[in-house]
Steps between C-alpha positions, in 0.01 A plus 500: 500500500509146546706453152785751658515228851581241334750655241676664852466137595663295215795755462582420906494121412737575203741682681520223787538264279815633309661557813440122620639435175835731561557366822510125407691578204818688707408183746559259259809666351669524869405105514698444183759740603560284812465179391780588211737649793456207716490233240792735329686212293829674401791686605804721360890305578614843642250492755640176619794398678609146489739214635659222393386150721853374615650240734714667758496502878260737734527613860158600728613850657372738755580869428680673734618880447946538568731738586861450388781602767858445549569128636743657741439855664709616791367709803737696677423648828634708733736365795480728706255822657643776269421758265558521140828681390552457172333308217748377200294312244124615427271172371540402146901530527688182439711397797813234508561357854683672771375831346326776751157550459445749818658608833363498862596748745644278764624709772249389777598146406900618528388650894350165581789308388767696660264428831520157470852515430581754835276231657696220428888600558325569825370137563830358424647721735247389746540146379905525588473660861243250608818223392710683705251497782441194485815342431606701813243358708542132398907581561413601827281201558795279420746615676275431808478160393849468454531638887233232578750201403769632654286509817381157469836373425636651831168364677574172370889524636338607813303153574786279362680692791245424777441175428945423497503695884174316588694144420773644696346562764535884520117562361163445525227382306304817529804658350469258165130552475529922521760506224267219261212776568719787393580298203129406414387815508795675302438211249101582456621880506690458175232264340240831569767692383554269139087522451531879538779517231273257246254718569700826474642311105119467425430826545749630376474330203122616447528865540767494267265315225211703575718824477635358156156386340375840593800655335426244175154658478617871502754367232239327283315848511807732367520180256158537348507885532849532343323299204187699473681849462771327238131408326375835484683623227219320306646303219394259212577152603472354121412667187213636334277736474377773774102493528433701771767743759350753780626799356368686799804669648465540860235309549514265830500141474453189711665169538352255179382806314529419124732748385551356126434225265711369224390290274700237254334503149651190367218326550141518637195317653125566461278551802181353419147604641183282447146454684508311865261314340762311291731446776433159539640434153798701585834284602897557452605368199219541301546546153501921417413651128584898495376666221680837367390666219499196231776352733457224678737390777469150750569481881391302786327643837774508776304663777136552583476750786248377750327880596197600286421846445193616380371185351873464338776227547840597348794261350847541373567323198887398383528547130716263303629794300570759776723721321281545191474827286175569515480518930479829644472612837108536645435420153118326485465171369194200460589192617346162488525247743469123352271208692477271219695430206386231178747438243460328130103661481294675255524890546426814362565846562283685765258696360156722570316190339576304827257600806537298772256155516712200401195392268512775197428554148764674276538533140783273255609611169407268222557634127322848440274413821478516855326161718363505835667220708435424894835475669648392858719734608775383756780747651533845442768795511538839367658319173354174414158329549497120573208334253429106549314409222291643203805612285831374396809568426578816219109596545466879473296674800359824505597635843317831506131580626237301335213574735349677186519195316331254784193349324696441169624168398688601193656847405621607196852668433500816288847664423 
């Protein structure tokens, strides 16, 4: 009994031991399967991609997202409170100025106008009859001022009289002082009378400008009325390209309501949109790469606009090629906005190699291997990587990801 124990007992140590032994076997074989990955020493040439060390020039940009749209758009609105009659062109047509797009119905506009027009051939009626009155008053006044002289002339013949028979004895003094009364007061009379008729030319001369400023008002209103209905035949005023028309016939419409756009597609502008963040970077005239495709075009900001909305500042940029192929209408673009430019310095095309810290390691072609080398990395762009030092001139980089690679020293190249 005591024989079968311990044979129970050995065959339980056995077993435990052969599993110890399996485990630290597959432990050590993941150890050496780990090491070899991270300490992996060589690599195949289409795995890599890789860029020639060059001098050249590079520009520090801040991404910004673009929309290209024509550099001159026109808006036209209605004129007048009407309703749409007819529409000529639909968008997309092409359009040569002095062409109709679309026609107003204008004939509340036509009442209104023939108002002001009954309205004024009345005020220059009114306008001659108060001449007439007036002129007939101030005739009137006259003529009693011509009646006053003659009065004062026979007043005066009067005293010249007296004072003769006074000297010869036939008059009295009493006599000479009643006639130099009468004459006073027909004098003073006719100086009254003068006043009056200043007066009268005054007045006269008032109501007359008053009724003709009032009449110049009515006739700047028929003016600018007589020009809004000739504008509501809605026409192209230069040509291009028809964007958008209200094709809703019958529909009213207001004074200033945009009625159509046309749109000249000889050349274009990009509206840019970028973080608020960055707006403190952002000034007219700074220097604009736009990106299409593979296509890269320059400009220069010519307008920041000062509202932010939603966190987002917007900017028009002016391309130097504004009539290029490759622009399209709403057509969406990347664009790169340059704060710093160094010319004459080592650079190399951007890459996935390059992640961020100025202070990295990347890897330089030499022969059938690959070296580590600790680099200073200056500017950067979507194209080219600034590096200060650690390479030269016609070194080869590898630009792809290396993180795999980033306790190696030396890798070897296998075709």
């Amino acid at each position: 009994m005591d024989q079968l124990i311990e044979r129970e007992v050995t065959a339980r140590k056995k077993k435990k031991g052969i599993m110890i032994g399996i485990i630290a076997v597959l432990v050590l074989a993941g150890s050496i399967w780990l090491m070899r990955a991270t300490l992996k020493s060589s690599i195949k040439r289409s795995e890599i991609t890789t860029a020639v060390v060059e001098m050249g020039s590079v520009e520090n940009t801040l991404n910004a997202t673009g929309e290209v749209l024509p550099e001159f758009e026109e808006i036209l609105t209605s004129p007048i409170n009407a309703s749409i009659k007819n529409v000529v062109m639909d968008a997309g047509n092409k359009v040569q100025a002095g062409q109709s797009i679309l026609t107003l119905d204008k004939s509340a506009s036509q009442t209104e106008f023939e108002k002001i027009n009954f309205q004024m051939q009345s005020k220059r009626n009114e306008i001659a009859k108060l001449k007439l009155d007036l002129n007939k008053s101030f005739f009137d006044i006259q003529s009693n001022n011509d009646i006053k002289q003659l009065r004062i002339s026979n007043l005066a013949d009067a005293v010249e009289n007296a004072k003769r028979l006074f000297k010869a004895g036939g008059g009295t003094r009493e006599g000479i002082e009643q006639a130099e009364l009468n004459l006073k007061v027909a004098q003073l009379e006719k100086k009254q009378l003068e006043n009056e008729i200043k007066s009268k030319q005054q007045t006269m001369q008032i109501e007359i400008k008053e009724a003709e400023i009032a009449l110049a008002i009515q006739q700047n209103d028929l003016s600018g009325l007589q020009r809004k209905l000739q504008l509501a035949n809605i026409i192209a005023t230069r040509s291009g390209v028809v964007t958008y028309v209200n094709k809703n016939i019958g529909a009213t419409v207001h004074e200033g309501d945009a009625l159509a756009r046309i749109a000249d597609l000889s050349s274009f502008k990009v509206n840019g949109s970028i973080s608020d963040s960055y707006m403190d970077q952002l000034r007219n005239g700074m220097p604009v790469i736009v990106r299409i495709n593979e296509v890269q075009m320059k400009g220069h900001v010519v307008n920041v606009y000062p509202s932010i909305q939603n966190s987002i500042v917007t900017f028009d940029v002016q391309l130097d090629e504004r009539n290029n192929k490759q622009l399209r209408p709403n057509q969406k673009v990347d664009v790169y906005l340059i704060t710093d430019v160094r010319s004459k310095t080592m650079r190399v095309a951007n890459g996935a190699a390059f992640k961020g810290p100025a202070d990295q390691d990347i890897f330089v072609l030499n022969g059938g291997k690959a070296e580590r080398r600790s680099v200073h990395i200056g500017l950067t762009n979507f194209d080219f990587v600034e590096i200060k030092d650690g390479v030269k001139p016609g070194d080869v980089v590898i630009t792809s990801d290396m993180s795999e690679f980033k306790n190696a020293k030396e890798l070897t190249l296998k075709d």
